[in-house]
Biopython code that builds the backbone (N, CA, C, O; Angstrom):
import numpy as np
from Bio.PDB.StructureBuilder import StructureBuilder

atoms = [
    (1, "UNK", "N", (85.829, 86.078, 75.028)),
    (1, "UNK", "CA", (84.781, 87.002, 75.421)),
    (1, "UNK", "C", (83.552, 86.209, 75.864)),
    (1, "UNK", "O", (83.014, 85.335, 75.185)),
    (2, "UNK", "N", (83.060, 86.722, 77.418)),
    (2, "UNK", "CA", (81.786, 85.516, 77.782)),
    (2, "UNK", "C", (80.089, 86.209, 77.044)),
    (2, "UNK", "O", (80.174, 87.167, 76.276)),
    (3, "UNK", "N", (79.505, 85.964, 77.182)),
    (3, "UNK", "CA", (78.552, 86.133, 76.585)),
    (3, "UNK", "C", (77.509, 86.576, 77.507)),
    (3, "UNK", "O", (76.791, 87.556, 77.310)),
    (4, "UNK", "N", (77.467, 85.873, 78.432)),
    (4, "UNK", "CA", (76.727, 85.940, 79.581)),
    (4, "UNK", "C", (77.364, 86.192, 80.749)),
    (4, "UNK", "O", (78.459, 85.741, 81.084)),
    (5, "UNK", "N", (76.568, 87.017, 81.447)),
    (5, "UNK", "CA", (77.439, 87.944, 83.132)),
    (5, "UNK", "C", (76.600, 87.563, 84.007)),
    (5, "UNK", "O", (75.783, 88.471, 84.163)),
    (6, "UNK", "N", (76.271, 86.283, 84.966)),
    (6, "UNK", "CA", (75.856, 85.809, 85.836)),
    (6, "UNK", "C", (76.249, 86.774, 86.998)),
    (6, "UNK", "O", (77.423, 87.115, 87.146)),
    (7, "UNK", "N", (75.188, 87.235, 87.872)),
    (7, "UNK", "CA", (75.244, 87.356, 89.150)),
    (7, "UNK", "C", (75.801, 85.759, 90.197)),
    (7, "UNK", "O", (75.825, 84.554, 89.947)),
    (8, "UNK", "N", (76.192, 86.650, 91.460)),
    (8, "UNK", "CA", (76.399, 84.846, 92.471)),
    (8, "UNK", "C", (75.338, 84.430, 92.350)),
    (8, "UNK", "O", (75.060, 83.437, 91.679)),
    (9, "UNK", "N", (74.494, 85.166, 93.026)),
    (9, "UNK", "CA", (72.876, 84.369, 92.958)),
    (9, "UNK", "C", (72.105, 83.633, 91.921)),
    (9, "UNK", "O", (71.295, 82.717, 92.059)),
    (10, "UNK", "N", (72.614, 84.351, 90.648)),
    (10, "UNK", "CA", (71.711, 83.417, 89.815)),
    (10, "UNK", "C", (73.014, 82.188, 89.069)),
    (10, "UNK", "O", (72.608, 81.277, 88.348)),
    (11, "UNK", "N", (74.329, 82.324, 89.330)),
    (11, "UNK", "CA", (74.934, 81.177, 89.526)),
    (11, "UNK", "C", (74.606, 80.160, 90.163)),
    (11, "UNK", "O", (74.926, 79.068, 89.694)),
    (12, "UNK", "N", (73.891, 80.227, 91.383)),
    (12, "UNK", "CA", (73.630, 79.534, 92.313)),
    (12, "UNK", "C", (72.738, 78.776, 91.754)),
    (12, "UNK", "O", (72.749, 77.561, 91.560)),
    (13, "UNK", "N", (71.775, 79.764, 91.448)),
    (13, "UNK", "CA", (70.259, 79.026, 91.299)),
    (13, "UNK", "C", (70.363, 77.790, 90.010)),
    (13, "UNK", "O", (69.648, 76.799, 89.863)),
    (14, "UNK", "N", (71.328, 78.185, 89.313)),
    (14, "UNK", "CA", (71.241, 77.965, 87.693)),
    (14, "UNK", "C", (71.935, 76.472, 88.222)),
    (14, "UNK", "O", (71.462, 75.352, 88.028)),
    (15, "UNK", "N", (73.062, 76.779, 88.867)),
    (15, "UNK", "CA", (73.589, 75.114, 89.546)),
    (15, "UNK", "C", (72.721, 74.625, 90.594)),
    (15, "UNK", "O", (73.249, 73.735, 91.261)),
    (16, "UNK", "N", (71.615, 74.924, 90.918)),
    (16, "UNK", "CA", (71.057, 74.064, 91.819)),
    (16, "UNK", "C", (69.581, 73.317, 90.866)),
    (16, "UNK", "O", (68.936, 72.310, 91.157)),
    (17, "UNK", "N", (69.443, 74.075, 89.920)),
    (17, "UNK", "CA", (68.717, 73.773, 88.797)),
    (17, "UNK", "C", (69.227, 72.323, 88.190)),
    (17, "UNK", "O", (68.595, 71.279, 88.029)),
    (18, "UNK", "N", (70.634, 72.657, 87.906)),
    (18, "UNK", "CA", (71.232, 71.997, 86.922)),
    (18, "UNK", "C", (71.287, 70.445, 87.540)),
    (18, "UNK", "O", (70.996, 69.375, 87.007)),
    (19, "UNK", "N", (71.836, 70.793, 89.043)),
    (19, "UNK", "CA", (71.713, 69.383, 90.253)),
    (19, "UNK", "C", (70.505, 68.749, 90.225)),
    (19, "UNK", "O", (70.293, 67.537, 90.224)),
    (20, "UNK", "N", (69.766, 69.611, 90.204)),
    (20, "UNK", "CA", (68.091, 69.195, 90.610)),
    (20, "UNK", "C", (67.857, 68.086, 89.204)),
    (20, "UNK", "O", (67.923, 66.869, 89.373)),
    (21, "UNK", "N", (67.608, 68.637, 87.973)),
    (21, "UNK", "CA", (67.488, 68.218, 86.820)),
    (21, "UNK", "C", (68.435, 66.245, 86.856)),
    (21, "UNK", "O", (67.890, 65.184, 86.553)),
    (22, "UNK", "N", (69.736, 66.432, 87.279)),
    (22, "UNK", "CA", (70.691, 65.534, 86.978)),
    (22, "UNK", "C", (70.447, 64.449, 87.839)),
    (22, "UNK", "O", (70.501, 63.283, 87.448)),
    (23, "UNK", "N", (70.006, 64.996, 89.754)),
    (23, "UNK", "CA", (69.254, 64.129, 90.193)),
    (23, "UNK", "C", (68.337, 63.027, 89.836)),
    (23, "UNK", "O", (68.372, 61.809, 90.008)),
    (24, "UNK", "N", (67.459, 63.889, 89.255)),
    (24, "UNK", "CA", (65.893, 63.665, 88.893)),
    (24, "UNK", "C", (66.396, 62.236, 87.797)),
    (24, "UNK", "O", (66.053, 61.088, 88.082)),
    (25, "UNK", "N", (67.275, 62.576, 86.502)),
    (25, "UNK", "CA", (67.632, 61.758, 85.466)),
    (25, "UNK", "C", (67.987, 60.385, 86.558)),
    (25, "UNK", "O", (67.126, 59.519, 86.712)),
    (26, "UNK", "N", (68.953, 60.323, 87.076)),
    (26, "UNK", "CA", (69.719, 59.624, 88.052)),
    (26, "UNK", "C", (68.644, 58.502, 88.618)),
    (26, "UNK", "O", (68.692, 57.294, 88.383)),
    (27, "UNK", "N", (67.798, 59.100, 89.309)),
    (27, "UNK", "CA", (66.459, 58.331, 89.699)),
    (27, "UNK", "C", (65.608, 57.770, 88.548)),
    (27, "UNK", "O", (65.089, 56.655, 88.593)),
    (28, "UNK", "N", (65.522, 58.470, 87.698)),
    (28, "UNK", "CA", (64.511, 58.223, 86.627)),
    (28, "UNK", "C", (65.219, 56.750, 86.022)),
    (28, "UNK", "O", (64.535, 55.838, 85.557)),
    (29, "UNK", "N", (66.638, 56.717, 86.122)),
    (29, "UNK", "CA", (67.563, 55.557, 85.675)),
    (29, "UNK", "C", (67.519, 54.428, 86.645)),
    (29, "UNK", "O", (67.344, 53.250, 86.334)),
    (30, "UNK", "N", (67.699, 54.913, 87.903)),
    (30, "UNK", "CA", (68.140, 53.714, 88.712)),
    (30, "UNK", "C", (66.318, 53.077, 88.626)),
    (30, "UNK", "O", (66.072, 51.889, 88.415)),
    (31, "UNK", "N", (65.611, 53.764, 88.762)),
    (31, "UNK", "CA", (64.207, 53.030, 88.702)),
    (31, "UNK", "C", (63.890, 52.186, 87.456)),
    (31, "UNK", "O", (63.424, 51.049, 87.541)),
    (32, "UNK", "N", (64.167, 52.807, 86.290)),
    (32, "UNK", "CA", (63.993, 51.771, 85.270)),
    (32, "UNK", "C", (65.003, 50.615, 85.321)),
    (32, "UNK", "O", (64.615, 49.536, 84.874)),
    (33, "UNK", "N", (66.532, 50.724, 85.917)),
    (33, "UNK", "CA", (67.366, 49.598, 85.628)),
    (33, "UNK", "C", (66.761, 48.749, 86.804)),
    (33, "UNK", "O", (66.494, 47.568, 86.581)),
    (34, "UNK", "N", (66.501, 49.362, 88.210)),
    (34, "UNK", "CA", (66.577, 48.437, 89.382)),
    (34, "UNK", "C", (65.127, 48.758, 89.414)),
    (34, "UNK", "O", (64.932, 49.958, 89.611)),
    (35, "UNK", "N", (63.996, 48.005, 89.271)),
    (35, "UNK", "CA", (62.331, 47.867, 89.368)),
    (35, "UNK", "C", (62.466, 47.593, 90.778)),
    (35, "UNK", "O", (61.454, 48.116, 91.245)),
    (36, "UNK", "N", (63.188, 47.027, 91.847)),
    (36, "UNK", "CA", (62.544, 46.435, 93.121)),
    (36, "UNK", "C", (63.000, 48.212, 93.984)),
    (36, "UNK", "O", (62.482, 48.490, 95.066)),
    (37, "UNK", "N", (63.839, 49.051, 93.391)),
    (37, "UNK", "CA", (63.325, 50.486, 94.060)),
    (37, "UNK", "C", (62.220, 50.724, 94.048)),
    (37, "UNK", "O", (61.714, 51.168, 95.079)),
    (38, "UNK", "N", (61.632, 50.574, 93.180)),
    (38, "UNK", "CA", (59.871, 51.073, 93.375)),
    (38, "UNK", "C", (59.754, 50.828, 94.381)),
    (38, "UNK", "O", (59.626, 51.607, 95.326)),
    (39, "UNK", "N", (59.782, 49.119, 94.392)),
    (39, "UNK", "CA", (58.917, 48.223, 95.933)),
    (39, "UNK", "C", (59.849, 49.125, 96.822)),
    (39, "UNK", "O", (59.144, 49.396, 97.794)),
    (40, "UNK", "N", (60.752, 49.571, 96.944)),
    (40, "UNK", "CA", (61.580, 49.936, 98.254)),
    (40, "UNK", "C", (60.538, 51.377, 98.465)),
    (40, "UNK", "O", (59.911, 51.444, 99.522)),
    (41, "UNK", "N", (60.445, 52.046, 97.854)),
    (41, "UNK", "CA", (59.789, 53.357, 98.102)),
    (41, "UNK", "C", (58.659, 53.285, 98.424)),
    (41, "UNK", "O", (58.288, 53.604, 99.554)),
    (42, "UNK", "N", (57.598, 52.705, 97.192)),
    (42, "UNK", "CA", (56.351, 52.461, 97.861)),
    (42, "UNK", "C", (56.158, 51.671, 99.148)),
    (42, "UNK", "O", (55.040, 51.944, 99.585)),
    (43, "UNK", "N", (56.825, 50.757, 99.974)),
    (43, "UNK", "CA", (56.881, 49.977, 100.742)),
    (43, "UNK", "C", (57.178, 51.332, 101.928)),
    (43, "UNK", "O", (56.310, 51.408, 102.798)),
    (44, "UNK", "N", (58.107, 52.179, 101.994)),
    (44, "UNK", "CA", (58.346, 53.288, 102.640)),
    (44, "UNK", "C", (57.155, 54.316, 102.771)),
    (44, "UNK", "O", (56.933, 55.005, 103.767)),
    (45, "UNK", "N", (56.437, 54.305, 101.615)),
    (45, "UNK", "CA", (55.072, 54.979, 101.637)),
    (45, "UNK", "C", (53.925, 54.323, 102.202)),
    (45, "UNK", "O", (52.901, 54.991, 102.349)),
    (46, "UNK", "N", (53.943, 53.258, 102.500)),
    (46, "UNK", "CA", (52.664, 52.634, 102.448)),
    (46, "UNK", "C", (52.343, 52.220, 104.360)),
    (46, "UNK", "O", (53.141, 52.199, 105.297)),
    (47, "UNK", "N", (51.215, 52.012, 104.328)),
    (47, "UNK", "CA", (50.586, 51.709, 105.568)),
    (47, "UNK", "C", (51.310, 50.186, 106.362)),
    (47, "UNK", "O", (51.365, 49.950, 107.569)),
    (48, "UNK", "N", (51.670, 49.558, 105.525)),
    (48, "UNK", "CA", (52.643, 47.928, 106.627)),
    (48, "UNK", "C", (53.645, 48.881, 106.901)),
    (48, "UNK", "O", (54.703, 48.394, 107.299)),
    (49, "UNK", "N", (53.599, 50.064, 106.800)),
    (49, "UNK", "CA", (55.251, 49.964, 108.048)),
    (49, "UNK", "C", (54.782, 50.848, 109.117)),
    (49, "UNK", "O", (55.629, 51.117, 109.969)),
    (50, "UNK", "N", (53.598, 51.366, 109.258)),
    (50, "UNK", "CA", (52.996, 52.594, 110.136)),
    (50, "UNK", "C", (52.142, 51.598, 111.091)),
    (50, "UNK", "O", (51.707, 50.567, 110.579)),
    (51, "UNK", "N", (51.920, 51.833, 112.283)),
    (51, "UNK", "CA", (50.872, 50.969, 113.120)),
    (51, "UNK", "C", (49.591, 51.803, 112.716)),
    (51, "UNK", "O", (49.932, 52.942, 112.397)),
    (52, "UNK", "N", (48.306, 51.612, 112.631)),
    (52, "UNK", "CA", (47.122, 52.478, 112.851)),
    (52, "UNK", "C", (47.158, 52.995, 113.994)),
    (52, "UNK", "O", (47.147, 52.215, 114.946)),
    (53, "UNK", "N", (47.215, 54.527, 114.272)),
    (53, "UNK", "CA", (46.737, 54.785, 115.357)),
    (53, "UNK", "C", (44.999, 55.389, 115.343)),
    (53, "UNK", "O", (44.454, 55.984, 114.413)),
    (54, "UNK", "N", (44.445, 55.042, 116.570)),
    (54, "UNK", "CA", (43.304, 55.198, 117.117)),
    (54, "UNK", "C", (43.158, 56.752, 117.255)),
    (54, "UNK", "O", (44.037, 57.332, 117.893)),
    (55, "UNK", "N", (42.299, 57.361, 116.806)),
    (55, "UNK", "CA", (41.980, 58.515, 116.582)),
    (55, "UNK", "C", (41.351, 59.352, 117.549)),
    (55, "UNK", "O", (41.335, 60.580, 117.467)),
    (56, "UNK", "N", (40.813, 58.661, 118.500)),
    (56, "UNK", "CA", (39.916, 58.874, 119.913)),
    (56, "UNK", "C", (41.024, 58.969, 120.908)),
    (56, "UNK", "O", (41.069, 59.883, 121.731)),
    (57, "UNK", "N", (41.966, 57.970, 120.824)),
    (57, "UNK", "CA", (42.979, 58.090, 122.105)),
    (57, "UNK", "C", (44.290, 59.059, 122.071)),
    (57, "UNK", "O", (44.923, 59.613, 122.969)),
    (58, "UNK", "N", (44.429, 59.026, 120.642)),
    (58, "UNK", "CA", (46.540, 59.189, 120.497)),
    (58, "UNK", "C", (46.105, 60.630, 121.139)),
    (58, "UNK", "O", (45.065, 61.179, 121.503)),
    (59, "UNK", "N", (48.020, 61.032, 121.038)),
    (59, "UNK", "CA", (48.333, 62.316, 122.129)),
    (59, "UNK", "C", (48.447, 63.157, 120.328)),
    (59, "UNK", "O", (48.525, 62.742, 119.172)),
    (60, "UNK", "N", (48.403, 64.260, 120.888)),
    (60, "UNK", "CA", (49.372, 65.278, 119.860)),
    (60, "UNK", "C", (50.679, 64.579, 119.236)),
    (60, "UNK", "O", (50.847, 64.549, 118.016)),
    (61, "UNK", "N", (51.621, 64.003, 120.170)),
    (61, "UNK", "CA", (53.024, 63.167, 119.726)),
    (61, "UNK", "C", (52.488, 62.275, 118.750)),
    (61, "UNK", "O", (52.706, 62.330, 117.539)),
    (62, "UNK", "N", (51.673, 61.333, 119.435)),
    (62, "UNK", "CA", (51.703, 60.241, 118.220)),
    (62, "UNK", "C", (50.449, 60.540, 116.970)),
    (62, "UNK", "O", (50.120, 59.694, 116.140)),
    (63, "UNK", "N", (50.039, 61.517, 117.039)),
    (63, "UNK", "CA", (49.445, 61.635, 115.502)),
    (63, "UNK", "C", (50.669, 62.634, 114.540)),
    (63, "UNK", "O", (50.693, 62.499, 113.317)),
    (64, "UNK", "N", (51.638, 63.610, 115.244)),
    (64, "UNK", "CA", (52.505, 64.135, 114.441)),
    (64, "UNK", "C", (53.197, 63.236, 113.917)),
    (64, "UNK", "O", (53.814, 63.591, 112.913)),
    (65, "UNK", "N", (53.381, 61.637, 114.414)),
    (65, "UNK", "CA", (54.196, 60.575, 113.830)),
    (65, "UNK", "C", (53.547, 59.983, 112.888)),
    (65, "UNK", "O", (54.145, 59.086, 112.294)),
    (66, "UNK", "N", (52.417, 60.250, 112.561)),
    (66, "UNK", "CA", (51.779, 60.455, 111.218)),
    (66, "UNK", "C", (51.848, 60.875, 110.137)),
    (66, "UNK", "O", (51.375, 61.987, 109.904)),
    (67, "UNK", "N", (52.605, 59.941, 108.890)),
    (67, "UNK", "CA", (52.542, 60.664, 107.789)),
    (67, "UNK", "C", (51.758, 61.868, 107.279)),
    (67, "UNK", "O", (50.664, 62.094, 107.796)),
    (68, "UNK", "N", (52.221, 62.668, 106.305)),
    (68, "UNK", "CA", (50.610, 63.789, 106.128)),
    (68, "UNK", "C", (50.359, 64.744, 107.526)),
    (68, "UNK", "O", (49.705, 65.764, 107.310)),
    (69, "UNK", "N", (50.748, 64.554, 108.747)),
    (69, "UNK", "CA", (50.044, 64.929, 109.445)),
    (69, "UNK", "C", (51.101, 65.861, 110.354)),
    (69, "UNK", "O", (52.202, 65.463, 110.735)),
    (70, "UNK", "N", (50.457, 67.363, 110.656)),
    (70, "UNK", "CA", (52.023, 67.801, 111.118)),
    (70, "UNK", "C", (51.733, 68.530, 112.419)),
    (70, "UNK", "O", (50.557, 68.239, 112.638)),
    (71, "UNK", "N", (52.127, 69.267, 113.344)),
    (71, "UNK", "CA", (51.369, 69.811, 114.540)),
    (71, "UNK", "C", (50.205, 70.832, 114.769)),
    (71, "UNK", "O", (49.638, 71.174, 115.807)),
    (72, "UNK", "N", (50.048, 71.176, 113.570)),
    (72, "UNK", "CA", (48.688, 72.051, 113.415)),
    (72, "UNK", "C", (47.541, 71.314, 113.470)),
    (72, "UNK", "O", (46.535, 71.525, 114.146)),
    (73, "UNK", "N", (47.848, 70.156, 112.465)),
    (73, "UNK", "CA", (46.396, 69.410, 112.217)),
    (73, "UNK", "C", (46.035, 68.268, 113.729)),
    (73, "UNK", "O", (45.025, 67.853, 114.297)),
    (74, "UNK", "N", (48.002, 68.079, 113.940)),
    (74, "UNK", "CA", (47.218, 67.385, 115.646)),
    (74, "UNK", "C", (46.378, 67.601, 116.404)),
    (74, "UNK", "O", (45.464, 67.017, 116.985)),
    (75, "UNK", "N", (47.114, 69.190, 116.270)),
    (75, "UNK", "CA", (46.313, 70.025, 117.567)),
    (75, "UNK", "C", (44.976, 70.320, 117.063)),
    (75, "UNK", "O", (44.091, 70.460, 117.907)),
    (76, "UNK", "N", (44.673, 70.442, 115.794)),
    (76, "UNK", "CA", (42.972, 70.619, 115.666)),
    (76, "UNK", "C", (42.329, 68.980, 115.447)),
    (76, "UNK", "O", (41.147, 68.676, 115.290)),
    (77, "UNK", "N", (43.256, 68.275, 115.485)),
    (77, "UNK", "CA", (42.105, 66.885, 115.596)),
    (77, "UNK", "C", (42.080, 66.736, 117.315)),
    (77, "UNK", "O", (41.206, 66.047, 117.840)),
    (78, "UNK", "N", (42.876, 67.279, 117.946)),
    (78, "UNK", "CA", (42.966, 67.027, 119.910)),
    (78, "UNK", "C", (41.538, 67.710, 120.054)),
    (78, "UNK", "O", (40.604, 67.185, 120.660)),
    (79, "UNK", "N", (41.476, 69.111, 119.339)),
    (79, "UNK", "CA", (40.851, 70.194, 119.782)),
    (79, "UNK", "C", (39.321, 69.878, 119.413)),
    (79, "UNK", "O", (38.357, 70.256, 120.078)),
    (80, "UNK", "N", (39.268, 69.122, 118.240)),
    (80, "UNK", "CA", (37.966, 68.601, 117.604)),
    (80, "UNK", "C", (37.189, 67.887, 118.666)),
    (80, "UNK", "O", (36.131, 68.225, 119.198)),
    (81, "UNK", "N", (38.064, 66.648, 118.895)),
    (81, "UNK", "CA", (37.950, 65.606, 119.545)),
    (81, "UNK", "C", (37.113, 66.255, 121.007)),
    (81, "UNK", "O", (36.021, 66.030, 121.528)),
    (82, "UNK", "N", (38.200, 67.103, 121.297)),
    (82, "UNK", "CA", (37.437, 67.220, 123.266)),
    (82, "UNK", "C", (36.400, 68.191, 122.855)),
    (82, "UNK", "O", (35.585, 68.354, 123.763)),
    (83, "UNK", "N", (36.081, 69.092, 121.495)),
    (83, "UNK", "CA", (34.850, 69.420, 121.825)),
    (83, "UNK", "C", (34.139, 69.081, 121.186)),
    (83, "UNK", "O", (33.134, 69.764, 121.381)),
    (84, "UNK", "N", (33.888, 68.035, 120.083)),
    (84, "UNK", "CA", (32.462, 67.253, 119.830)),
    (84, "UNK", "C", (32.336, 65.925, 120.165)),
    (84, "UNK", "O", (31.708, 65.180, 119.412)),
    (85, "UNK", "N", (32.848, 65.501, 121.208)),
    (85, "UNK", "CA", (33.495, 63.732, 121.824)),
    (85, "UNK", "C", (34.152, 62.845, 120.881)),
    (85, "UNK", "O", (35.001, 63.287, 120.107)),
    (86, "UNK", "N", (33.745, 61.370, 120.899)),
    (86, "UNK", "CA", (34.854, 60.706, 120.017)),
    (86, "UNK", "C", (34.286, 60.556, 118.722)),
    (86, "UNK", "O", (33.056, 60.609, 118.728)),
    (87, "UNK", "N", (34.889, 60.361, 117.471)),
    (87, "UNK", "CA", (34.919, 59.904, 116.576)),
    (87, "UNK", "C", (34.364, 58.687, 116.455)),
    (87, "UNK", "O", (34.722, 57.650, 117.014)),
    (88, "UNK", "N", (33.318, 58.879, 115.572)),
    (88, "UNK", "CA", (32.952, 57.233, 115.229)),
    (88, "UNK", "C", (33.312, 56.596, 113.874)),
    (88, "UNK", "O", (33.548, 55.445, 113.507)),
    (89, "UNK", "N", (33.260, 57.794, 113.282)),
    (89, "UNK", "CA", (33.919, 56.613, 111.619)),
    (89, "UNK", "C", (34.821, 58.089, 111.517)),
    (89, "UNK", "O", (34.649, 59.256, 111.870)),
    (90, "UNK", "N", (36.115, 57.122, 110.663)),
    (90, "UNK", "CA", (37.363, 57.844, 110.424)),
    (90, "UNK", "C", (36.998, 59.074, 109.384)),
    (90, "UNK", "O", (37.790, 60.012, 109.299)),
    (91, "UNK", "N", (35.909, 59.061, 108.674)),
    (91, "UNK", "CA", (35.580, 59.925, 107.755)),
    (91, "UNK", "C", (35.097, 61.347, 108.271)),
    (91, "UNK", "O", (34.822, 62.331, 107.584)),
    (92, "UNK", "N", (35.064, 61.223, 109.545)),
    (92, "UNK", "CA", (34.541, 62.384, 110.248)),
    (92, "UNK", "C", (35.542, 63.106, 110.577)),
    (92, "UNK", "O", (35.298, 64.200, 111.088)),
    (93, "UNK", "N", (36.679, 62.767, 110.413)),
    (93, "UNK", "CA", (38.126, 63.399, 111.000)),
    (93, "UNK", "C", (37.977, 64.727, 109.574)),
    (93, "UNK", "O", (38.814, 65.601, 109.799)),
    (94, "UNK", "N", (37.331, 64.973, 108.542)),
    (94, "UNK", "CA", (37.308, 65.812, 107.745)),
    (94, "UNK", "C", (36.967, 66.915, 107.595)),
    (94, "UNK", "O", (37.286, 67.822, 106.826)),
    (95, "UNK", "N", (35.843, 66.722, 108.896)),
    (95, "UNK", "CA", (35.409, 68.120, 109.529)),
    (95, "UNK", "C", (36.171, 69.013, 110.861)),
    (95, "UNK", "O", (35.698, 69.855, 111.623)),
    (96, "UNK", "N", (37.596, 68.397, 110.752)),
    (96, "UNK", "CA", (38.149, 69.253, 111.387)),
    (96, "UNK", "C", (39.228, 70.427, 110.673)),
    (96, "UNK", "O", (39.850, 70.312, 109.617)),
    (97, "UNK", "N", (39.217, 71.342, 111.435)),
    (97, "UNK", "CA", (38.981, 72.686, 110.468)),
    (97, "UNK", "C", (40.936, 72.145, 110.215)),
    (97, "UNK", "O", (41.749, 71.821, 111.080)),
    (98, "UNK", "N", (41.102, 72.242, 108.794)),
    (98, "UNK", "CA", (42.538, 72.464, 107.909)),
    (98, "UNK", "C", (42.921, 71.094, 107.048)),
    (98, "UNK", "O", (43.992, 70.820, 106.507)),
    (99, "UNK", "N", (41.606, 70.274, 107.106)),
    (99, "UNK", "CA", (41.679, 68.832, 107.005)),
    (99, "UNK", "C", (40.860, 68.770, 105.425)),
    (99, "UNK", "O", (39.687, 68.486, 105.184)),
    (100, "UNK", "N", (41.847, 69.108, 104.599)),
    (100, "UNK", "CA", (40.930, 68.718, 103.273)),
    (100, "UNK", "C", (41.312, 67.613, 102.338)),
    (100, "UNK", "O", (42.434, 67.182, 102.073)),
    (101, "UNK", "N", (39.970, 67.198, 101.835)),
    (101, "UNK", "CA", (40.301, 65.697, 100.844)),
    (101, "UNK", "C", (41.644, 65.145, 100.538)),
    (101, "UNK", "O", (41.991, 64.017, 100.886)),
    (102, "UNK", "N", (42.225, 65.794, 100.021)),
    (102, "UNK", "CA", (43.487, 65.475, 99.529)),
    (102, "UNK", "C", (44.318, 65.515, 100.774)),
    (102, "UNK", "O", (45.012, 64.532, 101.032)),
    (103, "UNK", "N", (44.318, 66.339, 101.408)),
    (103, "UNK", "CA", (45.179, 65.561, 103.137)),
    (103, "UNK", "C", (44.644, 64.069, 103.657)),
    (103, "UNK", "O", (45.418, 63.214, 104.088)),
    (104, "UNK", "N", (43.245, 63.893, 103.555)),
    (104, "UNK", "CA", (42.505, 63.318, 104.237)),
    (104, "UNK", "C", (43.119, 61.596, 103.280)),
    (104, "UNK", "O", (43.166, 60.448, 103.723)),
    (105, "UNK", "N", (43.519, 62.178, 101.794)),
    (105, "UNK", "CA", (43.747, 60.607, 101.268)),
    (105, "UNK", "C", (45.242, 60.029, 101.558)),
    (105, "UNK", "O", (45.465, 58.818, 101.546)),
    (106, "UNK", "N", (46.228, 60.986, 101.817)),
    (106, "UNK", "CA", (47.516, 60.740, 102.552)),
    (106, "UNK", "C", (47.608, 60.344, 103.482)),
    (106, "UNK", "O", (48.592, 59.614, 103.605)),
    (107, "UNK", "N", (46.664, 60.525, 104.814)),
    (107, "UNK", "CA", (47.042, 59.471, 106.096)),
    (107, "UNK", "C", (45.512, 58.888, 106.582)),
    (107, "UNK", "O", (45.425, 58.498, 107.746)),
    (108, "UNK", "N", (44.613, 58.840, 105.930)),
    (108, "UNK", "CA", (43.388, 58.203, 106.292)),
    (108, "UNK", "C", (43.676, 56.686, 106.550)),
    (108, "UNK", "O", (42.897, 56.061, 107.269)),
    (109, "UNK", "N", (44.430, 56.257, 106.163)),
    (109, "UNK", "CA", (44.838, 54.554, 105.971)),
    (109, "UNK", "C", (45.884, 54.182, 107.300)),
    (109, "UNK", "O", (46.182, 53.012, 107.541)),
    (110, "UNK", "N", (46.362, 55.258, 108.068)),
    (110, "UNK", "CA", (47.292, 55.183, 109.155)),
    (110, "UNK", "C", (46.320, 55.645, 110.677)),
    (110, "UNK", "O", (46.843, 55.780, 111.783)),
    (111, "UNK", "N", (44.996, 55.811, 110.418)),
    (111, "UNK", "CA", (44.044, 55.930, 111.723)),
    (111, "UNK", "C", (43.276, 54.753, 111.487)),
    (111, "UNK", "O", (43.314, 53.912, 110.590)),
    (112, "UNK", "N", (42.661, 54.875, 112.370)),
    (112, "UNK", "CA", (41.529, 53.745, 113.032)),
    (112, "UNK", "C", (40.642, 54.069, 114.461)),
    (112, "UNK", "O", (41.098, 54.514, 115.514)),
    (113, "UNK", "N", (39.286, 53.715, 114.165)),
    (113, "UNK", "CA", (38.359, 54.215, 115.075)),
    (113, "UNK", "C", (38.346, 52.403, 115.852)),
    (113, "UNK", "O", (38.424, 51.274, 115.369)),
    (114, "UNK", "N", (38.209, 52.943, 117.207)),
    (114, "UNK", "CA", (37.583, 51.474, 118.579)),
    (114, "UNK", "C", (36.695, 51.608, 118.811)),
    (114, "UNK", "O", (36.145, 50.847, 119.607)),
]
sb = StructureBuilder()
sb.init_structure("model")
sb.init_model(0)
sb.init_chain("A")
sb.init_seg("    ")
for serial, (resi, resn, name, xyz) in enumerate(atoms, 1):
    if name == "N":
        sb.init_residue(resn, " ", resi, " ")
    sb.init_atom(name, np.array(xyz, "f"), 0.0, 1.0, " ", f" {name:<3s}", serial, name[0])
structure = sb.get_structure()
């Protein structure tokens, strides 16, 4: 006699839970046995593998190739740009409208002002 009468759906969920969880352990392991994953990830996160792009010139394309950065915020740093001219310090990229602190600390390190 079962005890419990799962719907499909919450079968589903309950095994994608269960994956999620077993994942998570999995990583939590290979990071403590193998320490140079860290370096592999953070090295994947970090600014030596991104070129700086210039904030005055790039297109829409190459700021979406911007970590953090996705086609909304391109298009309002394009849109910023042609209507208050160029950027002089990268910190000003904050006053464009959808651009808050915590976005601003994810790819601030992948621009650069000329």
């Amino acid at each position: 006699m079962t005890m419990f009468h799962f719907t499909k759906q919450e079968r589903t969920v309950l095994s994608l839970f269960v994956l999620t969880a077993l994942f998570g352990a999995m990583l939590r392991y290979a990071f403590a046995k193998y320490p140079a994953l860290v370096d592999i990830v953070n090295l994947i996160d970090s600014d030596r593998i991104y070129s700086k792009v210039d904030i005055n010139t790039s297109s829409v394309e190459e700021l979406i190739d911007i970590p953090y950065i996705g086609e909304y915020t391109a298009n309002n740093i394009v849109r910023y740009r042609q209507e208050h001219g160029p950027f002089k310090r990268i910190e000003q990229i904050k006053n464009v409208k959808g651009i808050r602190d915590k976005n601003y600390e994810g790819f601030y390190r992948y621009l650069r002002v000329k």
